[in-house]
C-alpha positions as CSV (number, residue, x, y, z in Angstrom):
1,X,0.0,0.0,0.0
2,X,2.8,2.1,0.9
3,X,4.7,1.2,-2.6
4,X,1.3,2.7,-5.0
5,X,1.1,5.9,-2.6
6,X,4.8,6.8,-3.1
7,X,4.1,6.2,-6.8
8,X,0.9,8.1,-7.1
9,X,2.7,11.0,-5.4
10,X,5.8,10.8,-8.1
11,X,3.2,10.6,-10.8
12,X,1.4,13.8,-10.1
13,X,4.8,15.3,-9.3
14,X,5.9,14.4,-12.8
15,X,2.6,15.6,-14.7
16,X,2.2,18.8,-12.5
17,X,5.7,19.7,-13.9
18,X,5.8,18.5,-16.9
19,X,3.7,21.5,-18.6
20,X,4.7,22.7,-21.8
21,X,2.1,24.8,-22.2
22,X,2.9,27.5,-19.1
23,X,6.0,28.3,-20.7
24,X,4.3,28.4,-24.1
25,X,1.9,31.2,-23.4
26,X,4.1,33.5,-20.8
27,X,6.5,34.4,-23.2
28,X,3.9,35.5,-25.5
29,X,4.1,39.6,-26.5
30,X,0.4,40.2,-27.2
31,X,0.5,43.7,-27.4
32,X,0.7,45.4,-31.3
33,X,-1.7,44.1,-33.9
34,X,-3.5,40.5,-34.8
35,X,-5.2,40.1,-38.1
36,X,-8.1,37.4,-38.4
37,X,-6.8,34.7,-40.4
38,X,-9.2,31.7,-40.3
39,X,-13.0,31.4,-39.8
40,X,-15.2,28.4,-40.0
41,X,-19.0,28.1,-39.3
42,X,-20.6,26.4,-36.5
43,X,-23.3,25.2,-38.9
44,X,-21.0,23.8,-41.6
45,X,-17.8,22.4,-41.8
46,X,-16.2,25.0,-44.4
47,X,-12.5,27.1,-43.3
48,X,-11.9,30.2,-44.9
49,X,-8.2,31.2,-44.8
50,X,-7.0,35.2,-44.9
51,X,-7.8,35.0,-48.8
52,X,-11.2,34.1,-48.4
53,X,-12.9,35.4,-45.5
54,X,-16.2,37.0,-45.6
55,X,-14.2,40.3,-43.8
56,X,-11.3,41.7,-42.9
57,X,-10.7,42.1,-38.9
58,X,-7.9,42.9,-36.2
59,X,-7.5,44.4,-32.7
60,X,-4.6,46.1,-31.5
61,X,-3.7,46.0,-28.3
62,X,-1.8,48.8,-26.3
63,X,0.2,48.8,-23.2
64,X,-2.1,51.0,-21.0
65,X,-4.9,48.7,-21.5
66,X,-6.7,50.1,-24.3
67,X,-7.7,47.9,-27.8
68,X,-9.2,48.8,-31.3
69,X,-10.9,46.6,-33.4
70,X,-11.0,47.3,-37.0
71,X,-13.7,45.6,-39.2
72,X,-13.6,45.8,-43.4
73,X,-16.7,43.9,-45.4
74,X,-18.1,45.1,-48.1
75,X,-16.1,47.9,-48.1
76,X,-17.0,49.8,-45.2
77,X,-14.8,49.7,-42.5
78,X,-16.1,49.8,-39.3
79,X,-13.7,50.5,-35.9
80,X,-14.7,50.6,-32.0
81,X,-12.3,50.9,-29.0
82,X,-12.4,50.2,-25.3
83,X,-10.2,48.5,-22.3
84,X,-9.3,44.9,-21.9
85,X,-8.5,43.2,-18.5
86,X,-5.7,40.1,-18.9
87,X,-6.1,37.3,-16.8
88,X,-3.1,34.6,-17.2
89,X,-3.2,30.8,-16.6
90,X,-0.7,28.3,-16.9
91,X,-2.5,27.4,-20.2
92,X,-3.9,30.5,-21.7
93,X,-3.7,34.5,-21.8
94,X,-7.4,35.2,-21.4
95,X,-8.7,38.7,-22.8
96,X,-12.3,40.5,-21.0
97,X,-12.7,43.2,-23.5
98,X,-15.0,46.3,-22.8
99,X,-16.1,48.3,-25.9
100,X,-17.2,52.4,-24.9
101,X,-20.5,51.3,-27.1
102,X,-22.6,48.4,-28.4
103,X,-22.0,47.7,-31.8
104,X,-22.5,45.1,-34.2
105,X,-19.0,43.9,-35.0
106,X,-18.8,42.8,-30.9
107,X,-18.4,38.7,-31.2
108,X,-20.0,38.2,-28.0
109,X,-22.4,35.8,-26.2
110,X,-23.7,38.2,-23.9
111,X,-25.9,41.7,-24.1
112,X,-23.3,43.9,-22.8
113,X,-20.9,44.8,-24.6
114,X,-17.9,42.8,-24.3
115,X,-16.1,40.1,-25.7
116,X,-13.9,37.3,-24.5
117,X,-10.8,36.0,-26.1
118,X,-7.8,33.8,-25.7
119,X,-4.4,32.9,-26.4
120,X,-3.1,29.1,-25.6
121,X,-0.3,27.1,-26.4
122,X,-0.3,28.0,-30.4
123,X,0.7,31.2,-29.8
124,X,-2.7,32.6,-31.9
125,X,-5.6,34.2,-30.6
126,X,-9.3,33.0,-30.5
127,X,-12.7,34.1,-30.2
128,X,-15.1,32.7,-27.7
129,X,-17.9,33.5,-30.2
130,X,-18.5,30.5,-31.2
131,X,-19.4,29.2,-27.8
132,X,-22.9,30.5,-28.6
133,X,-23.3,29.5,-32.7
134,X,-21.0,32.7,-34.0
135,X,-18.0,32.0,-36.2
136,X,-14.8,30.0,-35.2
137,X,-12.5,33.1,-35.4
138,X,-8.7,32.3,-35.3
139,X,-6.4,35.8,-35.7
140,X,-2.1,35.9,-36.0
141,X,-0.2,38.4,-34.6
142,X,1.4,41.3,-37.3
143,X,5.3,40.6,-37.0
């Protein structure tokens, strides 16, 4: 009995440490500019890469805690601002934005206005969106 406690403790010690993924996502420099580059539906199983996407879309982030977001369809280009909050995890960079107003480019699944988003191990950031039937949004940072 004594034998399988000693190696259940050595196991967790060795999985607890063993994470890739902390060192993966605190060495990220998310502030500057991150263009959408993939979006894929939650209704059908088509990708659309940079050259095909139904719109053009970025944020930038600054270092006092301020974003834009920059949309281009048809067009028309439509921007917003407001502040973002980062939260940190040993697996992701998570991103509360708050926009100054509502406005229809906000990917969000809740009435106010904000927006949740993420970095993980890949090094790219996501949209929660499709968490409530929006688009699977997938954006690159601008070296």
């Amino acid at each position: 009995m004594k034998k399988i406690g000693i190696l259940l403790i050595l196991i967790i010690i060795l999985v607890s440490c063993s994470s890739d993924e902390a060192v993966a996502t605190g060495d990220v420099d998310y502030f500057g500019n991150w263009e959408l580059t993939k979006m894929s539906s939650a209704f059908t199983p088509a990708i659309s890469f940079s050259n095909a996407l139904e719109w053009k879309e970025s944020y930038d982030f600054n270092e006092n805690g301020t974003f834009t977001k920059t949309r281009l369809r048809d067009n028309k280009s439509i921007t917003v601002s407001g502040t973002y909050v980062v939260t940190k995890t040993p697996n992701e960079i998570q991103f509360e934005l708050t926009y100054e107003k509502d406005n229809d480019i906000i990917g969000s699944c809740s009435a106010e206005p904000k927006e949740i988003l993420f970095i993980n191990s890949s090094k790219k950031l996501f949209s929660t969106w499709q968490n409530c039937d929006g688009p699977d949004l997938e954006y690159e940072k601008v070296k």
